[in-house]
DRENPA-3360 file (N, C-alpha, C; in nm, 2 decimals, always signed):
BEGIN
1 = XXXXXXXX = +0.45/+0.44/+0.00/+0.34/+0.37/+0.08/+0.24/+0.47/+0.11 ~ +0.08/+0.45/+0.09/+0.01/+0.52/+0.16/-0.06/+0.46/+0.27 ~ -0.10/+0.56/+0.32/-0.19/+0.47/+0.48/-0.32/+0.52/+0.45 ~ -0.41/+0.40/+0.49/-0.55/+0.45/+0.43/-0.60/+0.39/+0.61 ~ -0.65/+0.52/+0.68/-0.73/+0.48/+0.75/-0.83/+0.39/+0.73 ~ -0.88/+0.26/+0.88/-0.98/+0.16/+0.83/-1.10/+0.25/+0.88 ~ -1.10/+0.34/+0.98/-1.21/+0.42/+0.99/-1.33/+0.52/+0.86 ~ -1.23/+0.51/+0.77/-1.27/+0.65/+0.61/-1.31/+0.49/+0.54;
9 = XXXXXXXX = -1.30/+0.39/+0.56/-1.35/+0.34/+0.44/-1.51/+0.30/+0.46 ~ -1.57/+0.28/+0.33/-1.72/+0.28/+0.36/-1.76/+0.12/+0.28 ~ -1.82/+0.09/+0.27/-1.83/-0.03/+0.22/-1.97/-0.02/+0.09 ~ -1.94/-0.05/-0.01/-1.99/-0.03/-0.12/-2.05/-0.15/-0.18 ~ -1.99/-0.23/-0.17/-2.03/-0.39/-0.28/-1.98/-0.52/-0.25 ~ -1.99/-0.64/-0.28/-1.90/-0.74/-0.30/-1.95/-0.83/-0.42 ~ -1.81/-0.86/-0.45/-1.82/-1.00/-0.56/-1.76/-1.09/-0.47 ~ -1.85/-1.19/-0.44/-1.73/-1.32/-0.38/-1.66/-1.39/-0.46;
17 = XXXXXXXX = -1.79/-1.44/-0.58/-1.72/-1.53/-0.68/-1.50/-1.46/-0.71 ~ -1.52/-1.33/-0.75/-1.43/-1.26/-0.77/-1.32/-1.27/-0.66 ~ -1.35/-1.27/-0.51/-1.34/-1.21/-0.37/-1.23/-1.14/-0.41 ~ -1.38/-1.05/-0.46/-1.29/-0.87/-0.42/-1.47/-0.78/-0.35 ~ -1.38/-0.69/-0.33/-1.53/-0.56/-0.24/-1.49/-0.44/-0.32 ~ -1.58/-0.36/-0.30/-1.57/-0.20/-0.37/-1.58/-0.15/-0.26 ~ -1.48/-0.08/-0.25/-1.53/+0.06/-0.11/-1.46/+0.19/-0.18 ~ -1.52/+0.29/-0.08/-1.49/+0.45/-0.10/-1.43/+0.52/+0.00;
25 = XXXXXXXX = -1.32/+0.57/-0.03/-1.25/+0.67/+0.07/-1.23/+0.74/+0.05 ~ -1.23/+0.91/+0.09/-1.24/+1.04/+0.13/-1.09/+1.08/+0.06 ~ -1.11/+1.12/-0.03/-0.96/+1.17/-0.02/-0.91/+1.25/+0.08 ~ -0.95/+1.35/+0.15/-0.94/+1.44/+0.26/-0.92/+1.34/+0.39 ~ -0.93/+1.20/+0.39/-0.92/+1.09/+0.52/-0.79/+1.10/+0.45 ~ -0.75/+1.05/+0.34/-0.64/+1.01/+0.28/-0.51/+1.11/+0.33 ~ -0.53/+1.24/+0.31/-0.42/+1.36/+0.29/-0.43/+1.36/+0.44 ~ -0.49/+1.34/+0.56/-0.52/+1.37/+0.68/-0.38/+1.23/+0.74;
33 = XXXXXXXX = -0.39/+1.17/+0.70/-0.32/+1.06/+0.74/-0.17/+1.03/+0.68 ~ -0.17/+1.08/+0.57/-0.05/+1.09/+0.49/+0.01/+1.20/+0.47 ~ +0.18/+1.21/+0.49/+0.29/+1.36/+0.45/+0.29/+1.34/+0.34 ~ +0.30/+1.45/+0.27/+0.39/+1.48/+0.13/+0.52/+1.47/+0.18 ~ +0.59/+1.40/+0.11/+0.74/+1.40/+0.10/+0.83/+1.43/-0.03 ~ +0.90/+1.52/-0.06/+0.95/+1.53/-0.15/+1.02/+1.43/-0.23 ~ +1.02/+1.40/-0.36/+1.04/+1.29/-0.43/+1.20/+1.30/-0.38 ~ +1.30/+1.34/-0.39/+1.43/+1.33/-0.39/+1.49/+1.24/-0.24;
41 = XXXXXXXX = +1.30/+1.29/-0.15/+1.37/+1.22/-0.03/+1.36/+1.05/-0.02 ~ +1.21/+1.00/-0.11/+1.13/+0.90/-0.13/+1.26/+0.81/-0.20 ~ +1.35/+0.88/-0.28/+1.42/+0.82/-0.41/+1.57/+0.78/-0.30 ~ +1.57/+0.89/-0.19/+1.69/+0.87/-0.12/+1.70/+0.74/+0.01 ~ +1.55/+0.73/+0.04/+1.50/+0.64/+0.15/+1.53/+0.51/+0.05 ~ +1.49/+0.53/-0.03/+1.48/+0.37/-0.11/+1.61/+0.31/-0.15 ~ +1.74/+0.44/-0.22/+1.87/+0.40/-0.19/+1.89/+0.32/-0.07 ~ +1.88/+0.42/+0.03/+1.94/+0.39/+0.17/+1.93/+0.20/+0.20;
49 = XXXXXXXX = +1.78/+0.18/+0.18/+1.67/+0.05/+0.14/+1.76/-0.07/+0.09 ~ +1.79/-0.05/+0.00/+1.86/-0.12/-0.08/+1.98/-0.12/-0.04 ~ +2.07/-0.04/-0.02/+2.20/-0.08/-0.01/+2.19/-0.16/+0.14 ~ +2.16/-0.14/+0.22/+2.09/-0.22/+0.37/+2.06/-0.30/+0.35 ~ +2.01/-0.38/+0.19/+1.99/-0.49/+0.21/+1.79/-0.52/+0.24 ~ +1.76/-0.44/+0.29/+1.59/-0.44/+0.34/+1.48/-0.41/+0.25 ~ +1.53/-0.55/+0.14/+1.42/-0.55/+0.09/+1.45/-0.70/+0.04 ~ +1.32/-0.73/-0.01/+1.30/-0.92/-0.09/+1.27/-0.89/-0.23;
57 = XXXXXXXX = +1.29/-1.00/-0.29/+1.30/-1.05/-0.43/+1.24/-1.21/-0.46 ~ +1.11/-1.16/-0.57/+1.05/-1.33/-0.53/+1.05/-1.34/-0.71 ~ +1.01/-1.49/-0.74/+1.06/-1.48/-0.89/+0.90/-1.53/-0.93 ~ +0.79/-1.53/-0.85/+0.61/-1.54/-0.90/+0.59/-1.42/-0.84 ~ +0.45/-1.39/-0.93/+0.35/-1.32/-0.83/+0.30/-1.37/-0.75 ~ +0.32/-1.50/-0.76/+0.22/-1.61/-0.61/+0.32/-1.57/-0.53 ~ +0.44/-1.55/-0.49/+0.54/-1.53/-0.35/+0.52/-1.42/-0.31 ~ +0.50/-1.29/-0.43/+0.46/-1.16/-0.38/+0.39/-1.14/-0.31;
65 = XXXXXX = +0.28/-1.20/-0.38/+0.14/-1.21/-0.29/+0.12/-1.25/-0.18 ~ +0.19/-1.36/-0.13/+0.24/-1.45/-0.02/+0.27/-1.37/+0.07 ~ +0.39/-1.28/+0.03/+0.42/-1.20/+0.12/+0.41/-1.09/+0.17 ~ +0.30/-1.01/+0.11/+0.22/-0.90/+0.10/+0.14/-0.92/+0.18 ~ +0.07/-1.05/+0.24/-0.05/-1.12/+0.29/+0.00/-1.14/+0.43 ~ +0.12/-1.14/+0.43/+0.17/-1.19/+0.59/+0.23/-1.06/+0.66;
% end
């Protein structure tokens, strides 16, 4: 996961027809707000994840999305 501060973003463009926007963010906002974590730990959290049970499984992208949104 990254965390993208709403403060670093800048606002660039919009398509509605599309509804999508172009924005720009700082990579240095980006590194400021996010750890490096060593991959073995990222790979280890996600075991942990899974065997816990804490995670979903949807069989569209429309439910992903669904649930991404909420």
């Amino acid at each position: 996961m990254v965390n993208i501060p709403l403060s670093a973003l800048k606002y660039l463009s919009r398509y509605p027809h599309e509804k999508k926007i172009i924005v720009e963010i700082s990579t240095d906002d980006i590194r400021r707000v996010n750890s490096a974590e060593p991959l073995d730990e990222i790979i280890s959290e996600a075991r942990l994840d899974y065997a816990l049970g804490n995670y979903t499984t949807h069989a569209t992208a429309k439910s992903l999305i669904a649930a991404l949104e909420s």
